[in-house]
C-alpha positions, 0 to 999 in steps of 0.5 A: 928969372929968364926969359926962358925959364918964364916960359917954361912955366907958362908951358907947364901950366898950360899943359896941365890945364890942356891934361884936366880937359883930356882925363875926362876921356869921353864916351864917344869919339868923332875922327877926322883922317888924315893921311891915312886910315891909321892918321886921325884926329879926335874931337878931343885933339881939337879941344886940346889944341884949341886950349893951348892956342888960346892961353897962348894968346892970351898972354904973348899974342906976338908968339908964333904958333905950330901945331899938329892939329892946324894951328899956324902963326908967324912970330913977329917975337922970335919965338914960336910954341911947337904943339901936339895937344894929344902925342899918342891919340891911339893910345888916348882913344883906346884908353891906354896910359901914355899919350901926352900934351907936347909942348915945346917954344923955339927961338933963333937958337933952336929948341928953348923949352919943352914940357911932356905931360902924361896925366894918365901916369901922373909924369911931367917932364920939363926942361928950358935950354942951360937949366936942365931937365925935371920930372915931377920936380926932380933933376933928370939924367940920361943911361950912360954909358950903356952897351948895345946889348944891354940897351932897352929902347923904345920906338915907334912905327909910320902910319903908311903901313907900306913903310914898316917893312924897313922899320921891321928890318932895323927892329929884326937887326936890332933884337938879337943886339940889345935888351929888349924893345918897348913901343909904348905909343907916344914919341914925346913920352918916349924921348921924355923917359931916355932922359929920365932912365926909363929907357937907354934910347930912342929911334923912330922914323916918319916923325914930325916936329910936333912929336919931338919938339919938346922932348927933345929939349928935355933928353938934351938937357939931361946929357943924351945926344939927339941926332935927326936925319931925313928919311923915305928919299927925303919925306920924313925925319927919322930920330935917334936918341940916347946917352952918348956912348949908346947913340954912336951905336944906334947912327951907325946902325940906321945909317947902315940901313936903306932908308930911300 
């Protein structure tokens, strides 16, 4: 077994454990802000975090760590894991499906191995860098091709609310264009389910690298393209995400648009 495909193992067992502690949702919610009265923290990402840090550990302590939720470490291995222990903790207080455990190791190479899992639907997508992409055990592939008027695309939108005008005009150009648009609430399930078919692509702008990291290995892996560019005069990353045909449509598209 590779390197890379024990990894993925290790990834997909530590996500299912972090995904036992998350399903019993509790009754009560501590918040902690972050950058904005709509970026918060629960109790519950914190556990989470902690969780995944710790098994970490305990089983390659030379590993770097990077997480939403503080979690920081040099790597002295050469590989890093990239966390977000609640992807969608919106979703996760209010009690709707969707939110995930992100889990994602990088190397010299890049992204390596990524493993997306949704206890709430019961989907866990993983994928390792030359093996492909699985959900719940069966080899993914991405839409494609797939014509912009018939693309169903998920998205998301920033928690600085002073930055959704530019995303509403990239959405008010998009509608009269395409199928439909779905905001399901979490960017690693979203990205996951190009990959699997459930959506044509993916575009979303103010996302970090916790929110894409794993998923963006699992797209790849199953044939979409995945483009990054730096958005709001450099502060924050938009992504793009589709099968190969659709994605020439979506760049031209953003990049037409002013995103300073």
């Amino acid at each position: 077994m590779s390197e890379l495909l024990a990894l993925q193992d290790l990834a997909e067992n530590i996500a299912r454990e972090a995904g036992a502690l998350l399903i019993e949702r509790p009754s009560n919610f501590t918040l902690d802000q972050k950058s904005s009265l709509h970026d918060f923290a629960t109790q519950m990402d914190h556990k989470s975090e902690k969780l995944i840090t710790t098994r970490i550990a305990e089983v390659r302590p030379d590993d770097g760590l990077l997480g939403e939720e503080g979690a920081e470490r040099e790597s002295s291995s050469g590989y890093t894991w990239v966390i977000d222990p609640i992807d969608g903790t919106v979703n996760y207080l209010y009690g709707i499906p969707g939110w995930c455990i992100s889990i994602a190791v990088k190397d010299e190479e890049g992204y390596g191995v990524g493993v997306v899992f949704s206890p709430a639907t019961s989907m866990l997508w993983k994928a390792a860098r030359g093996h492909g992409a699985y959900l719940n055990g069966e080899k993914i592939r991405c839409n494609d091709p797939v014509e912009l008027n018939r693309a169903l695309l998920g998205t998301g939108f920033a928690y600085d609310i002073s930055r959704r005008s530019a995303q509403a005009d990239l959405v008010g150009q998009l509608l009269p264009q395409i199928r439909d648009i779905r905001r399901l609430g979490a960017c690693a399930v979203d990205i996951s389910m190009v990959g699997s078919g459930s959506l044509d692509g993916f575009l979303e702008a103010g996302v970090f690298e916790w929110d894409y990291a794993a998923a963006v290995v699992i797209a790849s892996e199953a044939g979409a393209k995945v483009t990054r560019r730096r958005v709001w005069n450099q502060s924050k990353e938009m992504i793009i995400v589709a099968g190969p045909a659709l994605h020439e449509r979506l760049v031209a598209l953003v990049d037409a648009g002013d995103w300073s």
